[in-house]
PADO-393128 format. One line per field, with one value per residue (C-alpha): residue number from 1; residue in three letters; x, z, y. Coordinates in nm, 4 decimals. Layout:
k: [NUM/...]
r: [ala/...]
c1: [X/...]
c3: [Z/...]
c2: [Y/...]
***
This chain:
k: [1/2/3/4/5/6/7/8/9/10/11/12/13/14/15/16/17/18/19/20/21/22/23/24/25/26/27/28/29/30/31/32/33/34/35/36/37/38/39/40/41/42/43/44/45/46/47/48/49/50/51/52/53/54/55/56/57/58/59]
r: [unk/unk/unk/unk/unk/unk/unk/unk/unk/unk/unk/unk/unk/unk/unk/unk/unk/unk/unk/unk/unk/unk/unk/unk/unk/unk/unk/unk/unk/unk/unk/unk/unk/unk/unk/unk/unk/unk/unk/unk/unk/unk/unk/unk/unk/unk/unk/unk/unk/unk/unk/unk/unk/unk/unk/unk/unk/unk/unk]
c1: [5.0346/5.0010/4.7803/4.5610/4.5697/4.4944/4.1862/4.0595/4.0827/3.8947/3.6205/3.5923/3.5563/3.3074/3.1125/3.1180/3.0345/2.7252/2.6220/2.6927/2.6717/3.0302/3.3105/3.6798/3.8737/4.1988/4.4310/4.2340/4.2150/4.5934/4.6638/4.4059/4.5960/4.8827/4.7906/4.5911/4.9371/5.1455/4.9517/4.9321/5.3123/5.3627/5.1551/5.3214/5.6724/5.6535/6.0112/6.1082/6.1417/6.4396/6.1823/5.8848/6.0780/6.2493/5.9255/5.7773/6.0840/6.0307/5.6237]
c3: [-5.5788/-5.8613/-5.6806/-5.6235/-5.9726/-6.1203/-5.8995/-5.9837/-6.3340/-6.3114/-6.0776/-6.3397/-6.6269/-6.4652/-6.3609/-6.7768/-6.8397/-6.5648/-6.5594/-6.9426/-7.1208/-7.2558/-7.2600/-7.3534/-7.4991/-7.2768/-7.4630/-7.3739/-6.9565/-6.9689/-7.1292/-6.9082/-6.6309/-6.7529/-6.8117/-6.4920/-6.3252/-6.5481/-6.4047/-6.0343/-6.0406/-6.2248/-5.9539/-5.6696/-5.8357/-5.9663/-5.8946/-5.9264/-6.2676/-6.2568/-6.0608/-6.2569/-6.5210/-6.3366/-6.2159/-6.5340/-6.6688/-6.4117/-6.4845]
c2: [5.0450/4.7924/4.5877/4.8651/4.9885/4.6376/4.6207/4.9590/4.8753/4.5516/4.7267/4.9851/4.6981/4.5359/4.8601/4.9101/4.5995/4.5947/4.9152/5.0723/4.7748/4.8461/4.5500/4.6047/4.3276/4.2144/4.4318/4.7459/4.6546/4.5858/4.9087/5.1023/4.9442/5.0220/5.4105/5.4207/5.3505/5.5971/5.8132/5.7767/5.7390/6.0583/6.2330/6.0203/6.0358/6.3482/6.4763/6.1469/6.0407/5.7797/5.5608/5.5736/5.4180/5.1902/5.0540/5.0043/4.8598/4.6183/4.4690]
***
């Protein structure tokens, strides 16, 4: 799941910077990617809280 969330936020980067002539310092794509996967765990690991933390405790 983090792999998958790191790619999606580079595809997404590079779609702004292609197609929308938009570009994000690295700050901004870690904390996207860091959001971006605050929020698929809260959907995945909804009931779950304990682990969502743990995880990100863990990167």
């Amino acid at each position: 799941m983090i792999l998958a969330c790191i790619w999606w936020t580079i595809w997404r980067e590079r779609n702004d910077r292609c197609f929308e002539n938009r570009n994000n310092n690295l700050q901004e794509v870690k904390l996207k990617c860091i959001l971006l996967f605050c929020f698929w765990c809260t959907n995945v690991y909804s009931h779950e809280t304990e682990s969502v933390i743990d995880v990100l405790g863990s990167i």
